[in-house]
MIFI-18815 format. One record per residue: residue in one letter; x, y, z of N, C-alpha, C in turn. Coordinates in steps of 0.2 Angstrom, whole numbers, plus 5000, padded with zeros to 4 digits. Each point is the difference from the previous one (the first is absolute). Layout:
BEGIN
aXYZXYZXYZ
...
***
This chain:
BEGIN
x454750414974500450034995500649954997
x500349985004500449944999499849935004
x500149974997500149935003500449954999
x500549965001500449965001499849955003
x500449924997499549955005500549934996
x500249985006500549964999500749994997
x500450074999500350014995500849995003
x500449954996500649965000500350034992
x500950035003500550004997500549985001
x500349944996500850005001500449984994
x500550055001500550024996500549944999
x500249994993500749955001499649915003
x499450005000499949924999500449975000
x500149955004500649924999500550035001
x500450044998500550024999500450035006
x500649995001500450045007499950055002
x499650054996499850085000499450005002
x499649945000499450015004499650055005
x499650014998499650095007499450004999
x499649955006499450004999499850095002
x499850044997499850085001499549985003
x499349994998499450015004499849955001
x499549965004500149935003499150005000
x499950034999499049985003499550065000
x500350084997499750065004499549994998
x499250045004499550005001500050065001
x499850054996499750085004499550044996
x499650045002499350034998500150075000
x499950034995499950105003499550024998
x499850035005499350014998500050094996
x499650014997500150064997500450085006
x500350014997500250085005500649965004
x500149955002500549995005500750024997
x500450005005500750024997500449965005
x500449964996500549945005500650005001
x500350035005500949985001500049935000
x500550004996500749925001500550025004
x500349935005500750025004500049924999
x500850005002500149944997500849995000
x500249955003500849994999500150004994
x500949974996500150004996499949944996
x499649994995499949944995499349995003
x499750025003499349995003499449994996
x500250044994499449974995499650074997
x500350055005499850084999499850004992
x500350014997500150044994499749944994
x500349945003499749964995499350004999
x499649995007499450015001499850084993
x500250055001499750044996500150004992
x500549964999500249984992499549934998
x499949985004499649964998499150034997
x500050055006499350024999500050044993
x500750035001500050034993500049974994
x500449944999500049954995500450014996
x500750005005500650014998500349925001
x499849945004500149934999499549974997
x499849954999499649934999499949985007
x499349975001500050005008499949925000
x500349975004500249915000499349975003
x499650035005499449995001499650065002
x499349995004499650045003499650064993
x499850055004499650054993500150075005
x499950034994500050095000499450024998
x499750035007499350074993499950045002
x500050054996499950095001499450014998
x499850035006499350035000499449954994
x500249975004499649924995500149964995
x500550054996500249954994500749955001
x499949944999500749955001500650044994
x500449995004500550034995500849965002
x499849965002500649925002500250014993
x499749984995500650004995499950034994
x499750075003500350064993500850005001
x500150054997500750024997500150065002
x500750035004500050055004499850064997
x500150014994499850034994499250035000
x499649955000499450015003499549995004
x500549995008499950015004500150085001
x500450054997500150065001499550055004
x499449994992499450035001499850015010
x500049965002499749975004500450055006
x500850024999500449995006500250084999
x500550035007500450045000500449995001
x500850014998500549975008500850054996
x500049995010500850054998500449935003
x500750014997500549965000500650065005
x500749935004500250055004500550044996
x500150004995500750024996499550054995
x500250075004499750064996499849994992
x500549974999500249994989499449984999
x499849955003499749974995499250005000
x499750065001499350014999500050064998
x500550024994500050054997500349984995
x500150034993500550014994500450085001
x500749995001500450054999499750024998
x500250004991500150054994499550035000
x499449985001499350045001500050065004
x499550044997500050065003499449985006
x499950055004499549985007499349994996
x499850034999499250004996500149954996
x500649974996499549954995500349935003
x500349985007499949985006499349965003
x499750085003499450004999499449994997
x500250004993499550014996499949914997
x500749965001500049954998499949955007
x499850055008499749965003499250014998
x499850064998499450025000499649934997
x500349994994499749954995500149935000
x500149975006500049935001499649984998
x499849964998499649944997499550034994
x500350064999499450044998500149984990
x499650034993500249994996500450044997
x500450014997500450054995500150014996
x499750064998500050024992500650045000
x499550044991500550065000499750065000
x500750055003499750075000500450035008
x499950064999500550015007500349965006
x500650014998500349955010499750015004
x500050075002499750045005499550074999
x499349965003499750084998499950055006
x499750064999500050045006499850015005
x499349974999499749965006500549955004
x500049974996500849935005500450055002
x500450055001500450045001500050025005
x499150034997500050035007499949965008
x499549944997500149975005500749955004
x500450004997500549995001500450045004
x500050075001500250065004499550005005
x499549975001499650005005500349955004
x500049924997500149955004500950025003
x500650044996500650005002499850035007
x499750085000500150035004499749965007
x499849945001499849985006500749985003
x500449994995500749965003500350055005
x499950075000500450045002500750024999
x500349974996500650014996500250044995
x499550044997500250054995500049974992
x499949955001500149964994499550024995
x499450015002499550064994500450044995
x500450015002500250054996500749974998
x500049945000500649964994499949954997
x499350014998499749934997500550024992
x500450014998500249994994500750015001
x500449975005500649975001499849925004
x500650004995500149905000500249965007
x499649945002499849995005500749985002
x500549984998500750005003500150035003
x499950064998500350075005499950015006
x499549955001499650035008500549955005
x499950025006500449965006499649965000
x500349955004499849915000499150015006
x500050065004499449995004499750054996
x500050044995499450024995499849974996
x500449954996499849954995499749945005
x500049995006499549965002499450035003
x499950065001499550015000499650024995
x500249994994499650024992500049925000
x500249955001499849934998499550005005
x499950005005499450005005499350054998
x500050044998499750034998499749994993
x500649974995499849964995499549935001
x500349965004499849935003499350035003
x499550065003499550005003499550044994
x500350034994499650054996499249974998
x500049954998499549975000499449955004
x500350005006499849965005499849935000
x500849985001499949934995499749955006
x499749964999499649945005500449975007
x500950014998500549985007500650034998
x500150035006500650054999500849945003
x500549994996500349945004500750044999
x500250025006500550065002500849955004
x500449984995500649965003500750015000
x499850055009500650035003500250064998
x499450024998500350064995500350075003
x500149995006500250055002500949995005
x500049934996500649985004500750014996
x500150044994500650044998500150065000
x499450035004500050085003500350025006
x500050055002500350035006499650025003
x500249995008499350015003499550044999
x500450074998499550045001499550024991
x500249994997499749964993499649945002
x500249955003499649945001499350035002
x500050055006499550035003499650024996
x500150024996499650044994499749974999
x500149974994499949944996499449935005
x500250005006499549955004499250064999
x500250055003499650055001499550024993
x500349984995499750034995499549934999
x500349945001499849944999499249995002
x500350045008499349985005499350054994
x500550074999499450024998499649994993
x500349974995499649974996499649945003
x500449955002499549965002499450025004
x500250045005499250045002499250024996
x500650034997499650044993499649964996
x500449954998499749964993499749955004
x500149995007499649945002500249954996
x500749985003500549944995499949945005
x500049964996500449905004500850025001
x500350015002500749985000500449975005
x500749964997500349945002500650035001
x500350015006500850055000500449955003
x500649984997500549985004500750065002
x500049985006500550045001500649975005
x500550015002500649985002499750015010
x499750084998499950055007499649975004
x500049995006499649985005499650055001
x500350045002499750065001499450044996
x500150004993499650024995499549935000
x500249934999499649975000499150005007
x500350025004499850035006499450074998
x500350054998500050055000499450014994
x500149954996499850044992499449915000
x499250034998499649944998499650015006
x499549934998499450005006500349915001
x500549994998499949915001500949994997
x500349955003500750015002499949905000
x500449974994500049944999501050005001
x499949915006500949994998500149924997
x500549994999500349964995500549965000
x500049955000500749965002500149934997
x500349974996500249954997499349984996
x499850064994499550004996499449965001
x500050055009499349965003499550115004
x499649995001499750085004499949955005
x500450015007500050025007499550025002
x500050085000499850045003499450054998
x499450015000499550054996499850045007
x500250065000499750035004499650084996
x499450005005499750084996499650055004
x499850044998499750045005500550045005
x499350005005500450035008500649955002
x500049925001500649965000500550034996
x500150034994500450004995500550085002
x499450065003500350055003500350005005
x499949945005500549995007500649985000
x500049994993500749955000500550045000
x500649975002500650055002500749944996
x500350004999500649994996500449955004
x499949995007500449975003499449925002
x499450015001499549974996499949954996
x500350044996500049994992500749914999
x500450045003500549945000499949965006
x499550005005500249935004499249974997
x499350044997499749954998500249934994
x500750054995500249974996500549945003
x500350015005500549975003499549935004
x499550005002499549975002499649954996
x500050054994499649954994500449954995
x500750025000500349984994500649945003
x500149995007500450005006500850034998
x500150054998500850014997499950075001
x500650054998500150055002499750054995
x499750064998500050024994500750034998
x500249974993500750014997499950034995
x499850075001500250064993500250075002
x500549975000500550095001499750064998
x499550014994499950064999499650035002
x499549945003499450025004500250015007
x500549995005500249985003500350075003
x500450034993500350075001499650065000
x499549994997499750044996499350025006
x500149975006499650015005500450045007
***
């Protein structure tokens, strides 16, 4: 479903700001996998998924979803293709919009539009069907504006938004690391179950060891915009967090240095 192959970023060229991000990745998903990232800080995490998305220019290597080369579409029309929740609730939703037409402008990605109803009442309905999996009550407020909702309801309507269609790779970045725990819990939980459901690809980066651990069939690590580590399976379920940091400490030969992952365990 994905493949990557060879693929080199570095930011600031020549210049004293120089950052090589990705160095050479190589990695394959096979249809249904779902993959944690861990990773220290500047490790490549995030750019790695911005890149698949086509929020950079890639300086070498190639990208293909589900068979098509898509190295140098335009993030724009890469969309079709993708899902993705970002870590900052804001931005996978529009305030001023009300919840349904939210919804209704996830419903129609790549799709054409005419004229004639915003919303009609078949969409409605099914729209109160897909709220009511959230378990949040929010069926019944699909016509208050999406502002109004707390920061772990409106990520869970971008997540929900980001899977409606079942898009070819779900590319989830950190998305549960401006929540509270017990919010974050949800939201993971809700994660696992669409991907179950819809039989998703998906790529998570997360801060959490633990979650990276906990959540996925296959648990990739990272470090100076190289992958270390690919473990899956039964190997993937034995691991344990203190594990996690001496194979990193082994592979990488330095300490791992990321306080949040660090606390958050």
């Amino acid at each position: 479903m994905l493949e990557v192959k060879g693929l080199y970023k570095t930011f600031n060229p020549g210049s004293v700001n120089e950052k090589k991000a990705l160095n050479g990745i190589d990695l394959t998903l096979n249809d249904g996998d779902f993959v944690t990232i861990i990773g220290g800080n500047g490790a490549g995490k995030s750019t790695l998924l911005n890149m698949v998305a086509g929020v950079y220019p890639v300086d070498a290597g190639s990208i293909t979803i589900d068979g098509i080369d898509v190295t140098k579409l335009s993030e724009h029309k890469r969309a079709k293709y993708l899902g993705r929740v970002f870590q900052d609730p804001m931005m996978g939703t529009a305030a001023d919009m009300w919840l349904e037409e939210n919804l209704a402008v996830a419903n129609r990605r790549g799709q054409f539009r005419g004229f004639g109803w915003a919303i009609s009442h078949n969409e409605r309905k099914e729209f109160k069907e897909m709220l009511q999996k959230l378990d949040l009550g929010l069926e019944n407020r699909m016509t208050t504006k999406v502002g109004l909702l707390s920061g772990g309801q409106r990520q869970a309507v971008t997540l929900l938004m980001a899977v409606m269609n079942n898009p070819k790779l779900l590319l989830l970045d950190e998305h549960t690391a401006a929540l509270d725990p017990k919010t974050a819990a949800n939201v993971l939980r809700l994660s696992d179950k669409f991907i179950e459901e819809g039989h998703l690809t998906a790529l998570m980066v997360t801060h959490n060891m633990r979650d990276a651990i906990a959540h996925g069939n296959r648990l990739i690590m990272m470090n100076e915009g190289r992958i270390i580590l690919d473990v899956k399976g039964e190997e993937k379920q034995k691991l344990t967090v203190e594990e996690l940091l001496n194979e990193f400490a082994k592979l990488s030969g330095s300490e791992f240095a990321n306080d949040r992952a660090l606390l958050a365990n």
